[in-house]
PDB file of N, CA, C, O and CB in Angstrom:
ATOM      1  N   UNK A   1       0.841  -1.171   0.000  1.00  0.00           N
ATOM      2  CA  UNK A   1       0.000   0.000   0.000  1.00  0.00           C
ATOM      3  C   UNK A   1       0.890   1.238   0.000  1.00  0.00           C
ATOM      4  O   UNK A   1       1.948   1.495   0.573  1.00  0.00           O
ATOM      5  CB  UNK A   1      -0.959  -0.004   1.214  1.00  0.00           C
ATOM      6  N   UNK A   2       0.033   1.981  -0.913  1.00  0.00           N
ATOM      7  CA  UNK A   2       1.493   3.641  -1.024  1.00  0.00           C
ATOM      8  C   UNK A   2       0.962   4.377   0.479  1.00  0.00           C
ATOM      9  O   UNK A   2      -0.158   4.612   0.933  1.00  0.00           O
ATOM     10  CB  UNK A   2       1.108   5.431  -3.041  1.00  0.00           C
ATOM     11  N   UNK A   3       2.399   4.613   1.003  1.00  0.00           N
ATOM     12  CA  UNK A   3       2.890   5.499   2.144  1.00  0.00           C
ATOM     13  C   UNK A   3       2.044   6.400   2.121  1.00  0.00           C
ATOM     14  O   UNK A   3       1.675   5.673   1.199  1.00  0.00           O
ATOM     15  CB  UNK A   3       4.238   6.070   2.109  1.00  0.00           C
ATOM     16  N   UNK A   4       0.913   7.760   2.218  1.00  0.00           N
ATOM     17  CA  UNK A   4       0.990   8.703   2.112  1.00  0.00           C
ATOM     18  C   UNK A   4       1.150   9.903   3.326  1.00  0.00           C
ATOM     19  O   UNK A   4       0.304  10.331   4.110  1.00  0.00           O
ATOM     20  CB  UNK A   4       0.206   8.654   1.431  1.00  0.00           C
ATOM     21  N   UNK A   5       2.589  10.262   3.151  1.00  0.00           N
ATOM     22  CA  UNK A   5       3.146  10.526   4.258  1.00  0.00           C
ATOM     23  C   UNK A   5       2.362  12.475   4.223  1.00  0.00           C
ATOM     24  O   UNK A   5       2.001  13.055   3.199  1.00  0.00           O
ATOM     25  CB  UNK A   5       5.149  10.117   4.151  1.00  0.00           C
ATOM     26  N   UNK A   6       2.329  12.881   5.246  1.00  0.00           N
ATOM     27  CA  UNK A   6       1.363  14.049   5.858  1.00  0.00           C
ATOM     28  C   UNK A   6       2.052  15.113   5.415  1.00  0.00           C
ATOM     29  O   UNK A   6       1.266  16.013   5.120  1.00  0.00           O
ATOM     30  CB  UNK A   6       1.122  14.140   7.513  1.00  0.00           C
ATOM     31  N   UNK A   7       3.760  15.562   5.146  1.00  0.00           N
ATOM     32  CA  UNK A   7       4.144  16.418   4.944  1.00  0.00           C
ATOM     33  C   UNK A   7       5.206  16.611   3.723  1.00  0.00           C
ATOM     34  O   UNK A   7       5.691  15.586   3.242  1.00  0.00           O
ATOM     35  CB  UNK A   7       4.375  16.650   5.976  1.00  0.00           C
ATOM     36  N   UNK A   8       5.546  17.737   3.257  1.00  0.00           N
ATOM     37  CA  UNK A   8       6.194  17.994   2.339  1.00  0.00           C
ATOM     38  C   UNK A   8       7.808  17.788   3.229  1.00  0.00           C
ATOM     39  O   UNK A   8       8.083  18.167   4.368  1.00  0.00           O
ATOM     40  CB  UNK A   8       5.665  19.451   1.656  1.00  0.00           C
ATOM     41  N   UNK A   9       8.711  17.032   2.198  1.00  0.00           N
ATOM     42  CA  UNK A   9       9.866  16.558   3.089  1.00  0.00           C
ATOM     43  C   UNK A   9      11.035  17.912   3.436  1.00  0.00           C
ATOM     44  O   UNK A   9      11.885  18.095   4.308  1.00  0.00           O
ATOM     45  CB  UNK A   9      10.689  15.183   2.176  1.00  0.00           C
ATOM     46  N   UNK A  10      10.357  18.995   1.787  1.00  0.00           N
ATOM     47  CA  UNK A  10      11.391  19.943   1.957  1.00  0.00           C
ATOM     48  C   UNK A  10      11.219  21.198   2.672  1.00  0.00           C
ATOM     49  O   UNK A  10      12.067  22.047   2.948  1.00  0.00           O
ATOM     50  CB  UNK A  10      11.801  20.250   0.817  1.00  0.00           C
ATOM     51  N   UNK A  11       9.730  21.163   2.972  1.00  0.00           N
ATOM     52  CA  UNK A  11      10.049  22.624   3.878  1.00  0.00           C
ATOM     53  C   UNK A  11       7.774  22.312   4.480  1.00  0.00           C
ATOM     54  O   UNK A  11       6.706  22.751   4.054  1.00  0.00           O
ATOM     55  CB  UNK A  11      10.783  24.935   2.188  1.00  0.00           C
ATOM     56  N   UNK A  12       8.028  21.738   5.152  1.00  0.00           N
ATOM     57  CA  UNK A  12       7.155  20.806   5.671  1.00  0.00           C
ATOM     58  C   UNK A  12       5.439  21.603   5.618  1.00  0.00           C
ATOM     59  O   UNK A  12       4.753  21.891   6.599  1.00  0.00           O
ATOM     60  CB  UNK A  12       7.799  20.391   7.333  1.00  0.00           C
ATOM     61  N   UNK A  13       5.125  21.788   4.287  1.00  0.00           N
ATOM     62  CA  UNK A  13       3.936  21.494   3.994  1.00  0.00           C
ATOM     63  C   UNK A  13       3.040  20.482   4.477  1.00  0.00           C
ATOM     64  O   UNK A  13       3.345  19.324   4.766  1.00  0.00           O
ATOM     65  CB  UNK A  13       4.001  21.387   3.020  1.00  0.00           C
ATOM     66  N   UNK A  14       1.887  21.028   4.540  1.00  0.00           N
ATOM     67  CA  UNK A  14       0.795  19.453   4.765  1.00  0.00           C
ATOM     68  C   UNK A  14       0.557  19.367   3.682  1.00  0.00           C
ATOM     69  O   UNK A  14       0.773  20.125   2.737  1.00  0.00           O
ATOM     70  CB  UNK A  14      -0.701  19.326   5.642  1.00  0.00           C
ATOM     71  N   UNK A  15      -0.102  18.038   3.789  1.00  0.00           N
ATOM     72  CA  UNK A  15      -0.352  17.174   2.494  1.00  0.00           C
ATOM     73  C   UNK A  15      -1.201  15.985   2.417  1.00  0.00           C
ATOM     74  O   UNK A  15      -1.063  14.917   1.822  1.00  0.00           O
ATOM     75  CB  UNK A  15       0.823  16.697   2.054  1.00  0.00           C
ATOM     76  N   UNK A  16      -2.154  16.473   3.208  1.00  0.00           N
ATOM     77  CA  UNK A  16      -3.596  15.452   3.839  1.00  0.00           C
ATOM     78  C   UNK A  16      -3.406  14.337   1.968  1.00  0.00           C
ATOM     79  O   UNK A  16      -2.897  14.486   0.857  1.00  0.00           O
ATOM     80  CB  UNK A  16      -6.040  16.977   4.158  1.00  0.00           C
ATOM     81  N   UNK A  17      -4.181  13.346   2.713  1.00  0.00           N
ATOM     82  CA  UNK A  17      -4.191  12.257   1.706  1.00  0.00           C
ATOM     83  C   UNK A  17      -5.246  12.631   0.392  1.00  0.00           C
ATOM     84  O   UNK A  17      -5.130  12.264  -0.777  1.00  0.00           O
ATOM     85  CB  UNK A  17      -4.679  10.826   2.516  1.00  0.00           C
ATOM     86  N   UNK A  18      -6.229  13.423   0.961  1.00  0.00           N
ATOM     87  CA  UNK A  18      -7.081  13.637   0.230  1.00  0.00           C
ATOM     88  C   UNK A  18      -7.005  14.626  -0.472  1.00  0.00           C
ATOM     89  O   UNK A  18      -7.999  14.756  -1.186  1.00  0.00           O
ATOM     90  CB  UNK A  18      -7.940  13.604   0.694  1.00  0.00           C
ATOM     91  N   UNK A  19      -5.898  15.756  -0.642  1.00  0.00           N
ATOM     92  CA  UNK A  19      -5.861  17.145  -1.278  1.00  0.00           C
ATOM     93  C   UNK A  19      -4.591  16.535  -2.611  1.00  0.00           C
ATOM     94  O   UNK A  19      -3.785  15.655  -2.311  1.00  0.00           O
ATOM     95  CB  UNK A  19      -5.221  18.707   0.122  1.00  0.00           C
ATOM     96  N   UNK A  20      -4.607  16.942  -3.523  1.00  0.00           N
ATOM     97  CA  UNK A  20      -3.849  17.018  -5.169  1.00  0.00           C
ATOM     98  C   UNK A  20      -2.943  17.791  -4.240  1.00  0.00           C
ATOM     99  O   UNK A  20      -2.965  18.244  -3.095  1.00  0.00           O
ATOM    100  CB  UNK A  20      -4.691  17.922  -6.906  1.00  0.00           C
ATOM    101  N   UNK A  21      -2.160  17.725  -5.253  1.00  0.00           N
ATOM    102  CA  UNK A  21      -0.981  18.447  -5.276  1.00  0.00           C
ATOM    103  C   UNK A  21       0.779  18.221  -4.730  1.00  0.00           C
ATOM    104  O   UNK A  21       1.709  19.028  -4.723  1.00  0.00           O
ATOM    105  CB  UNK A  21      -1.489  19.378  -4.687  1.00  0.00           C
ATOM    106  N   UNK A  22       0.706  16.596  -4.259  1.00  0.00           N
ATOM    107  CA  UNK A  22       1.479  15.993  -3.600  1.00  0.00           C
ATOM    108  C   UNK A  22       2.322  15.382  -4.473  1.00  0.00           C
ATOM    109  O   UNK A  22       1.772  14.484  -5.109  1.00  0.00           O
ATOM    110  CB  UNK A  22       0.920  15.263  -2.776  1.00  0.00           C
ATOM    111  N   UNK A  23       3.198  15.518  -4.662  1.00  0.00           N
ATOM    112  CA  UNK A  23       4.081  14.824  -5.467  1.00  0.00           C
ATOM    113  C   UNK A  23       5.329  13.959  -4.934  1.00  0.00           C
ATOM    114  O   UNK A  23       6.028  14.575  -4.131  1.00  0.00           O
ATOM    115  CB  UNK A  23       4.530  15.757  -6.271  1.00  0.00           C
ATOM    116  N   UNK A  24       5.950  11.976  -5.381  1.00  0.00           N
ATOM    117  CA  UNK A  24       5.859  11.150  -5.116  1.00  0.00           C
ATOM    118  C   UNK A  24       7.309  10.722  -6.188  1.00  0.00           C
ATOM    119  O   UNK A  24       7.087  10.606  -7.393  1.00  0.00           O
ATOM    120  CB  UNK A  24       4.442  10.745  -5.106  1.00  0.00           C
ATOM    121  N   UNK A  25       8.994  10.473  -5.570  1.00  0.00           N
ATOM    122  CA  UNK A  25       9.325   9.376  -5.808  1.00  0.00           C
ATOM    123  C   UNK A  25       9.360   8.432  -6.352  1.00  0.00           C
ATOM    124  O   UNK A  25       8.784   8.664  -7.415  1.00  0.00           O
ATOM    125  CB  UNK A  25       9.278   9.163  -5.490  1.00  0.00           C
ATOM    126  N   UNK A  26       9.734   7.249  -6.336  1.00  0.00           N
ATOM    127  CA  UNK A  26       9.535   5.429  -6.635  1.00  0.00           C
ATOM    128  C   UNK A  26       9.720   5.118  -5.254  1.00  0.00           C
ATOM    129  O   UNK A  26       9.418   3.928  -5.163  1.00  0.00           O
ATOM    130  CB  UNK A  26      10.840   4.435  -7.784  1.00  0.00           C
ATOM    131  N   UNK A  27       9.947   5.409  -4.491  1.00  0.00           N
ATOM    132  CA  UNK A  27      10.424   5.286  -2.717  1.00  0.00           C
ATOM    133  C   UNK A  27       9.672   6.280  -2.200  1.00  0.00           C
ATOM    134  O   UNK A  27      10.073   6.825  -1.171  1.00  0.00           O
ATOM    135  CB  UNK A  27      12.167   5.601  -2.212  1.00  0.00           C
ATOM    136  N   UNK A  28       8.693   6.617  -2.687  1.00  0.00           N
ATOM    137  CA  UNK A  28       7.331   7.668  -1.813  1.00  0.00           C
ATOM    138  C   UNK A  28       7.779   8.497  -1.147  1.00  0.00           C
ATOM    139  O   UNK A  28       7.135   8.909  -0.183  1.00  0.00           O
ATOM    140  CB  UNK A  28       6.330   7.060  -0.745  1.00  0.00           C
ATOM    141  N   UNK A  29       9.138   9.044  -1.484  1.00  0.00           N
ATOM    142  CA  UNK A  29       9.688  10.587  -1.028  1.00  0.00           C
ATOM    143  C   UNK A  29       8.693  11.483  -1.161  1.00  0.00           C
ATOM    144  O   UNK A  29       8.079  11.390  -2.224  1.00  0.00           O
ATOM    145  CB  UNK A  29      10.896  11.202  -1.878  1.00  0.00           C
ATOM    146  N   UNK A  30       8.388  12.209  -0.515  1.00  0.00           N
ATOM    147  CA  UNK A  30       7.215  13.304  -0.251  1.00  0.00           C
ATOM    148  C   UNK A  30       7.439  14.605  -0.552  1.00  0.00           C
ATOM    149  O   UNK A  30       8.300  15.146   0.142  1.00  0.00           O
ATOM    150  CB  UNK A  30       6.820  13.394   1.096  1.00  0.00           C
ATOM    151  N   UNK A  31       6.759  15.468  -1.638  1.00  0.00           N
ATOM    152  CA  UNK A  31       7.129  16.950  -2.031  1.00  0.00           C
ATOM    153  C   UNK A  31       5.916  17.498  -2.257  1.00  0.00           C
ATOM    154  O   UNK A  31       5.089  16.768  -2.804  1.00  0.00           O
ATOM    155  CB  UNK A  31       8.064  17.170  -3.297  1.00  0.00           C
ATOM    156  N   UNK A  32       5.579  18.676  -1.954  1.00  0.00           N
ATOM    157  CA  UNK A  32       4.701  19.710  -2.155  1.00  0.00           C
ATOM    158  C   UNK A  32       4.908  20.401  -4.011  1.00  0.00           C
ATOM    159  O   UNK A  32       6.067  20.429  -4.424  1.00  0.00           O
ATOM    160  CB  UNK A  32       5.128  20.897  -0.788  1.00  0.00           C
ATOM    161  N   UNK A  33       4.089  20.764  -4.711  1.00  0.00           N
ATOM    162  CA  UNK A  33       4.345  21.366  -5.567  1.00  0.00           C
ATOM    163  C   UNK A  33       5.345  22.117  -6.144  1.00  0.00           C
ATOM    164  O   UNK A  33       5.816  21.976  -7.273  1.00  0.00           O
ATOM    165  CB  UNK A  33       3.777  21.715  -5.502  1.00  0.00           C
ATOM    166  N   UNK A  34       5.689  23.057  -5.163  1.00  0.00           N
ATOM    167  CA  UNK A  34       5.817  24.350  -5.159  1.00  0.00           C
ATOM    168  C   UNK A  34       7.584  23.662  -5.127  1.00  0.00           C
ATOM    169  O   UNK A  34       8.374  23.976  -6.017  1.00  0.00           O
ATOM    170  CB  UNK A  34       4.908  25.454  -3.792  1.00  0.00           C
ATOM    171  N   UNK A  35       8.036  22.601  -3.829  1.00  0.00           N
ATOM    172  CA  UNK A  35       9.245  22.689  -4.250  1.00  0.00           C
ATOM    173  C   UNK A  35       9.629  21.488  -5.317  1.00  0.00           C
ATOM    174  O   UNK A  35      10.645  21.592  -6.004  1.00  0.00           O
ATOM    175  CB  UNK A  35      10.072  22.730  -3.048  1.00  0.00           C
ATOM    176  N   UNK A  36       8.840  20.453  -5.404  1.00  0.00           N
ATOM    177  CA  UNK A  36       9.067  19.851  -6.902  1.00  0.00           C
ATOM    178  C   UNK A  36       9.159  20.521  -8.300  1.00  0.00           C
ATOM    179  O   UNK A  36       9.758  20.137  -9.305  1.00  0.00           O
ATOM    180  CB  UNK A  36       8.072  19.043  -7.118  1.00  0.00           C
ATOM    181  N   UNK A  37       8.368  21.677  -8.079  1.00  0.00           N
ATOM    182  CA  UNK A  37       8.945  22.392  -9.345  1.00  0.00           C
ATOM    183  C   UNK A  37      10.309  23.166  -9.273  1.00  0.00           C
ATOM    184  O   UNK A  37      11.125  23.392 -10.166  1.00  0.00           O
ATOM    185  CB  UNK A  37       7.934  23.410  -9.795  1.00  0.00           C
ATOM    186  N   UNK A  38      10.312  23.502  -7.947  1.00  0.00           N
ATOM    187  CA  UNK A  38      11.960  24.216  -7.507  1.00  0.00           C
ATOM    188  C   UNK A  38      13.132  22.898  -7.819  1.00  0.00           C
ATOM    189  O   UNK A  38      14.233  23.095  -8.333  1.00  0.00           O
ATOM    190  CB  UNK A  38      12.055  24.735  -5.335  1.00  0.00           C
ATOM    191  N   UNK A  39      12.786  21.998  -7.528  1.00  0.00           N
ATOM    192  CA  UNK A  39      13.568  20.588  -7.696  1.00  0.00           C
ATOM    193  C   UNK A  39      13.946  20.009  -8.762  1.00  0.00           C
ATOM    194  O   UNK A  39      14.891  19.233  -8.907  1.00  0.00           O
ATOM    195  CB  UNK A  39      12.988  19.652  -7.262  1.00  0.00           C
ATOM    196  N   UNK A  40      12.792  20.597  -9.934  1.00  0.00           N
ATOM    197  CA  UNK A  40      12.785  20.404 -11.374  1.00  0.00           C
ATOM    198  C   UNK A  40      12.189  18.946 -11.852  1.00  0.00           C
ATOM    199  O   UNK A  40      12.383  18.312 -12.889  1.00  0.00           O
ATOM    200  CB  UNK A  40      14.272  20.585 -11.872  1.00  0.00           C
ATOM    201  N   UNK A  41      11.285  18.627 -10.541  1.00  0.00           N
ATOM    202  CA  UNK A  41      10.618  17.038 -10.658  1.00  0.00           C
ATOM    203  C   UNK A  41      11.525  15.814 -10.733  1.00  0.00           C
ATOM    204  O   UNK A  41      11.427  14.697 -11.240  1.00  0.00           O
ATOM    205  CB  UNK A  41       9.763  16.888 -11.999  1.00  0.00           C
ATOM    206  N   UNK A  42      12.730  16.668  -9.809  1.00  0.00           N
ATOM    207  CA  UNK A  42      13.964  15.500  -9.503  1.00  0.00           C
ATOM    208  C   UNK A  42      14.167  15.109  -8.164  1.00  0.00           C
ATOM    209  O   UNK A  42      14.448  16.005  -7.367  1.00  0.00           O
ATOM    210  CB  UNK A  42      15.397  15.976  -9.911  1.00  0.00           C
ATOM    211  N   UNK A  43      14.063  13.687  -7.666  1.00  0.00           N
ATOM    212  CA  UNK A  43      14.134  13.549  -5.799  1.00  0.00           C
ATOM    213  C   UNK A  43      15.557  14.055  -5.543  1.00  0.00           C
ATOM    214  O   UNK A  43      16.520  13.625  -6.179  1.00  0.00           O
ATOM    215  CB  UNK A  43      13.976  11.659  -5.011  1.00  0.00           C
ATOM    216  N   UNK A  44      15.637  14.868  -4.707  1.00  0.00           N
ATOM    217  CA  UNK A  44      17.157  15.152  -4.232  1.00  0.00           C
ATOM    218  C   UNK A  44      17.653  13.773  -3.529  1.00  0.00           C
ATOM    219  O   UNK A  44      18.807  13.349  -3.587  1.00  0.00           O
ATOM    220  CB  UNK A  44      17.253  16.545  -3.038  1.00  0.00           C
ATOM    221  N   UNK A  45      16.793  13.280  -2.993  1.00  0.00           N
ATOM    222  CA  UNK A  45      17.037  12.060  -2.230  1.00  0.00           C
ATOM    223  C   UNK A  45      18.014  10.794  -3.023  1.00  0.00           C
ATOM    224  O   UNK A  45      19.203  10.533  -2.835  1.00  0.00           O
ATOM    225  CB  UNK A  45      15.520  11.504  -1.884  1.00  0.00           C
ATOM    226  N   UNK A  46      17.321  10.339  -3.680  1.00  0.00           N
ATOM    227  CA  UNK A  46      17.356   9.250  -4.798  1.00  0.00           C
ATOM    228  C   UNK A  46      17.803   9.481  -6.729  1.00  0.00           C
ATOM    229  O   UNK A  46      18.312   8.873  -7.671  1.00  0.00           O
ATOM    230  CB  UNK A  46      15.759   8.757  -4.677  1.00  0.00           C
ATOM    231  N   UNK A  47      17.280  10.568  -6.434  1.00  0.00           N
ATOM    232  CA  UNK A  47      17.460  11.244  -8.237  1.00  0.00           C
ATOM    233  C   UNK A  47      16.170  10.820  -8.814  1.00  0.00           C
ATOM    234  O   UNK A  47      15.961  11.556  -9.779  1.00  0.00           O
ATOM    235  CB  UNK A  47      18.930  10.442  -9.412  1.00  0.00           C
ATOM    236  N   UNK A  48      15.451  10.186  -8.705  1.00  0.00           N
ATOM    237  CA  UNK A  48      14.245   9.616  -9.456  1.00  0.00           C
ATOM    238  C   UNK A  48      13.160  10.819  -9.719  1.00  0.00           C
ATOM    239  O   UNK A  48      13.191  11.893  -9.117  1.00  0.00           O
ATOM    240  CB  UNK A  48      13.532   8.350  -8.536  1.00  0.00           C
ATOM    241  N   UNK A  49      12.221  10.469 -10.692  1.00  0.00           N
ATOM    242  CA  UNK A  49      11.002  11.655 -11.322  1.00  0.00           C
ATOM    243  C   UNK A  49      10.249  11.555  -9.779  1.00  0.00           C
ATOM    244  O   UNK A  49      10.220  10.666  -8.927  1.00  0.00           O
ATOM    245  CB  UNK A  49       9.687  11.010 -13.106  1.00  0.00           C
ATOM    246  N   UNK A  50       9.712  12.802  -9.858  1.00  0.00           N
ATOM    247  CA  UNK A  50       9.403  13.096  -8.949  1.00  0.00           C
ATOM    248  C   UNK A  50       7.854  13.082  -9.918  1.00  0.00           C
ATOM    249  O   UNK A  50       7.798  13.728 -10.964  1.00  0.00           O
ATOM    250  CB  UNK A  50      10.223  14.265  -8.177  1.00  0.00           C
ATOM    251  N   UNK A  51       6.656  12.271  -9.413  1.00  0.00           N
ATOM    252  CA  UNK A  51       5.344  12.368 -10.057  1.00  0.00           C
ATOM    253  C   UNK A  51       4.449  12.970  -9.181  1.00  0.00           C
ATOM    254  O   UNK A  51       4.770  13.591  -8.167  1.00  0.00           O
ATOM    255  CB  UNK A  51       4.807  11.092 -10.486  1.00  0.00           C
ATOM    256  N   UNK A  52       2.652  12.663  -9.828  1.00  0.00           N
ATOM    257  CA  UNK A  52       1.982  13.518  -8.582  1.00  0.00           C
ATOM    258  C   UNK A  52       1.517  12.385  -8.550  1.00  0.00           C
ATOM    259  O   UNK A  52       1.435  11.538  -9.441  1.00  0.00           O
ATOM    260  CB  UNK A  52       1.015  14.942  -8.566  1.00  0.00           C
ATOM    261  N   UNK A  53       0.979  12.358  -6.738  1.00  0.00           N
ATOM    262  CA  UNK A  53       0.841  11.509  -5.614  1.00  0.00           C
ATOM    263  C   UNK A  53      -0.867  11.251  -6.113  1.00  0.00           C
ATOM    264  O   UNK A  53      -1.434  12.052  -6.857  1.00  0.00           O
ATOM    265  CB  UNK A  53       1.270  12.325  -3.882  1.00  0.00           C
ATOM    266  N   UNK A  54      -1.509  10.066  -5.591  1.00  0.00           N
ATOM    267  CA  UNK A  54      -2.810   9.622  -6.254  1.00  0.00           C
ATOM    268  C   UNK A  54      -3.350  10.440  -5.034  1.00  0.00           C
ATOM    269  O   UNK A  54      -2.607  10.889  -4.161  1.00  0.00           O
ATOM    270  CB  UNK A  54      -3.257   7.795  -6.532  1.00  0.00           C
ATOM    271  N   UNK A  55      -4.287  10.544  -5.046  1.00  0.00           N
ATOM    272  CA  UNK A  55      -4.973  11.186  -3.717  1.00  0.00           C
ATOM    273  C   UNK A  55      -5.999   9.737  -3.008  1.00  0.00           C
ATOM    274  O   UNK A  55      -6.475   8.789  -3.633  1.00  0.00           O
ATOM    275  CB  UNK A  55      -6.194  12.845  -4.309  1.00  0.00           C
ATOM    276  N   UNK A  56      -6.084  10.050  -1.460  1.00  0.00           N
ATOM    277  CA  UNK A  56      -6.882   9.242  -0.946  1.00  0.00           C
ATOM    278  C   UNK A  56      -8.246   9.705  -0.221  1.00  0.00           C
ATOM    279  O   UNK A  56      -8.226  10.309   0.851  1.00  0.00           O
ATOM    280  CB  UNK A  56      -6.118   8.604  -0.187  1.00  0.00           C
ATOM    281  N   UNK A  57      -8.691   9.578  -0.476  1.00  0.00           N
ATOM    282  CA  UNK A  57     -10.741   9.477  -0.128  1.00  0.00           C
ATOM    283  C   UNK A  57     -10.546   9.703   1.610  1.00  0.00           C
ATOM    284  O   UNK A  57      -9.774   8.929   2.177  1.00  0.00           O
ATOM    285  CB  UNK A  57     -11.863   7.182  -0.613  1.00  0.00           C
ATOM    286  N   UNK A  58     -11.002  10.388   2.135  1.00  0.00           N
ATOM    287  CA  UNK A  58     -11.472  10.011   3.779  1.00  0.00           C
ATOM    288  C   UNK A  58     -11.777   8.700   4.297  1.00  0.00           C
ATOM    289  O   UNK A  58     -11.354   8.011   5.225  1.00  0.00           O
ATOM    290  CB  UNK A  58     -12.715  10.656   4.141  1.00  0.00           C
ATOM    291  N   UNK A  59     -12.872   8.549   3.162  1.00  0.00           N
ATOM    292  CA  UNK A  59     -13.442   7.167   3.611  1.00  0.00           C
ATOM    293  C   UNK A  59     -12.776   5.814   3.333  1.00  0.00           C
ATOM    294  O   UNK A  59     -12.967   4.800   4.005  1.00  0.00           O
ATOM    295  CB  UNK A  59     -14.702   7.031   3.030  1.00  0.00           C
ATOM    296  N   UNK A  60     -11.951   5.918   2.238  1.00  0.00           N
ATOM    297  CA  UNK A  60     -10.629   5.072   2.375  1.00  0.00           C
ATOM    298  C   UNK A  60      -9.314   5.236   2.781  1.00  0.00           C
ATOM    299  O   UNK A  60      -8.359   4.685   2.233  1.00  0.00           O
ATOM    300  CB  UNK A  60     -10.376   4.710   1.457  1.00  0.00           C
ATOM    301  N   UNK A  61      -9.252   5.916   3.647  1.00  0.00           N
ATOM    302  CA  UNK A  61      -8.132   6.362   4.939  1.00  0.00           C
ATOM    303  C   UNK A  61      -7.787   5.261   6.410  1.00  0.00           C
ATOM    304  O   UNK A  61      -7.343   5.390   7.551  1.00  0.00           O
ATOM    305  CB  UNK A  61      -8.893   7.912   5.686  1.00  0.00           C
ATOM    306  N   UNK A  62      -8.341   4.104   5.472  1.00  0.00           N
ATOM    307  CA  UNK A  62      -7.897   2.722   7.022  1.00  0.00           C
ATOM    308  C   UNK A  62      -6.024   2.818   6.684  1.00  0.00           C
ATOM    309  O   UNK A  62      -5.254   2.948   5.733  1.00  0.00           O
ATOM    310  CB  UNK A  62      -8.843   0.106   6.551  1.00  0.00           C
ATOM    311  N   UNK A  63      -5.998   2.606   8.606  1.00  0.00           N
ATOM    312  CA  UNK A  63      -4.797   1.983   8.173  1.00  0.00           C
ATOM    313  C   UNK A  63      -4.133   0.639   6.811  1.00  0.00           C
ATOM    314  O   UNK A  63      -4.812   0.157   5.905  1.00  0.00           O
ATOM    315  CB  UNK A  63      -4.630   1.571   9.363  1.00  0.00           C
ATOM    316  N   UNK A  64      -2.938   0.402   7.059  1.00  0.00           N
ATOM    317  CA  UNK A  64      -2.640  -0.397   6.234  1.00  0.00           C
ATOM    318  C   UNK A  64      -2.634  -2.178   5.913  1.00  0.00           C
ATOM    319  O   UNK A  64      -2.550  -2.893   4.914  1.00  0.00           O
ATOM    320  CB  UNK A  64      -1.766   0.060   6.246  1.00  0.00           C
ATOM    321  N   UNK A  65      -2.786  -2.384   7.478  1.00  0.00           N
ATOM    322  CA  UNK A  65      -3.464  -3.466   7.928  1.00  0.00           C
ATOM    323  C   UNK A  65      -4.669  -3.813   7.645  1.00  0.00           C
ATOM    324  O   UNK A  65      -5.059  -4.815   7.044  1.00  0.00           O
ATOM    325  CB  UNK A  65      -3.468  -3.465   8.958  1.00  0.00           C
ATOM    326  N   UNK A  66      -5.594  -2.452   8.359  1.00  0.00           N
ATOM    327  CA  UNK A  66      -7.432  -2.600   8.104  1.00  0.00           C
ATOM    328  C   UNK A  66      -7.698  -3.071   6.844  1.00  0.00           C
ATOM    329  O   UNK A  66      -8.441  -4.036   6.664  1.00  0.00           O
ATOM    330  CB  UNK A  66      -8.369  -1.119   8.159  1.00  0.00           C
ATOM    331  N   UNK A  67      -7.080  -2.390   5.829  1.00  0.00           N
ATOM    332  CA  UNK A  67      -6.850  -2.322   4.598  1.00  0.00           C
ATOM    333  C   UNK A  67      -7.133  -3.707   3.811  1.00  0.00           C
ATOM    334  O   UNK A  67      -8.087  -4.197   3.206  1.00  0.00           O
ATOM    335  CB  UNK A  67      -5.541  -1.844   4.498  1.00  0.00           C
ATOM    336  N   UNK A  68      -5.606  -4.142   4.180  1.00  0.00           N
ATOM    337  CA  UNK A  68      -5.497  -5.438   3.472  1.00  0.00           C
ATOM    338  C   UNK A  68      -6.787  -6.467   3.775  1.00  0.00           C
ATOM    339  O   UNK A  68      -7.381  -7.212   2.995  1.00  0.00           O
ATOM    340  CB  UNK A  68      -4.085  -6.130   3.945  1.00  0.00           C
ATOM    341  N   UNK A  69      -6.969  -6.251   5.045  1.00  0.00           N
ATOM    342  CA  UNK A  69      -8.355  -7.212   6.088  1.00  0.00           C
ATOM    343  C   UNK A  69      -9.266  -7.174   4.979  1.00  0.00           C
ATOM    344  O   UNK A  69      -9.585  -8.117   4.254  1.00  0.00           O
ATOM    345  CB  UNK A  69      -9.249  -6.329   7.820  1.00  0.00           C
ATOM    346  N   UNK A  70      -9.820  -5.452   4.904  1.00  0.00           N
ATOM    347  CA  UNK A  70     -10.608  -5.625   4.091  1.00  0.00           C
ATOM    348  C   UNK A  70     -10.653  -5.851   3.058  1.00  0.00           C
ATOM    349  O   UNK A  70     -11.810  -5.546   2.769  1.00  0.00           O
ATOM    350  CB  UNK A  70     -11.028  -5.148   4.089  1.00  0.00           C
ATOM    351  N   UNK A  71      -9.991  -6.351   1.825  1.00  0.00           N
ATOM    352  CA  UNK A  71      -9.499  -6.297   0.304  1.00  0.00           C
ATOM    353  C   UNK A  71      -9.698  -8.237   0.609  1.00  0.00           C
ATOM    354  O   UNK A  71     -10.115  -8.873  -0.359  1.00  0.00           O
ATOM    355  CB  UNK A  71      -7.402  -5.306  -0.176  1.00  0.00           C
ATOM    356  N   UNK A  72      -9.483  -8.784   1.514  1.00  0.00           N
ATOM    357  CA  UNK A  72      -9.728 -10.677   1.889  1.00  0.00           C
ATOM    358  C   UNK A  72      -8.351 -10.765   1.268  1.00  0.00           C
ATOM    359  O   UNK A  72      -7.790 -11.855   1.162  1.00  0.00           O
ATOM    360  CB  UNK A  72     -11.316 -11.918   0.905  1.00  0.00           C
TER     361      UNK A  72
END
């Protein structure tokens, strides 16, 4: 299940699961817009494209466990 981690890694934006604009790694490095475009859609971390993050629903916000439970 993808990470979706709460904040921007570079200058700590939120980044609720459910709002666009989150952008995502291959290793679910975490960036806000604003500095992925400063970054040039490159992970400083890893070097990899930096894409945008899928967004998640409220109502599908179970943990990652609950998750799997429920999927059988």
């Amino acid at each position: 299940m993808l990470e979706m981690r709460p904040h921007c890694e570079r200058c700590d934006t939120d980044l609720p699961p459910e709002a666009a604009g989150a952008f995502i790694c291959s290793f679910e490095c975490t960036y806000c817009a604003e500095c992925a475009d400063e970054l040039d859609d490159l992970c400083p971390k890893c070097g990899g494209e930096l894409t945008d993050r899928p967004t998640r629903s409220k109502a599908n916000q179970l943990k990652g466990a609950d998750m799997r439970d429920a999927q059988g």
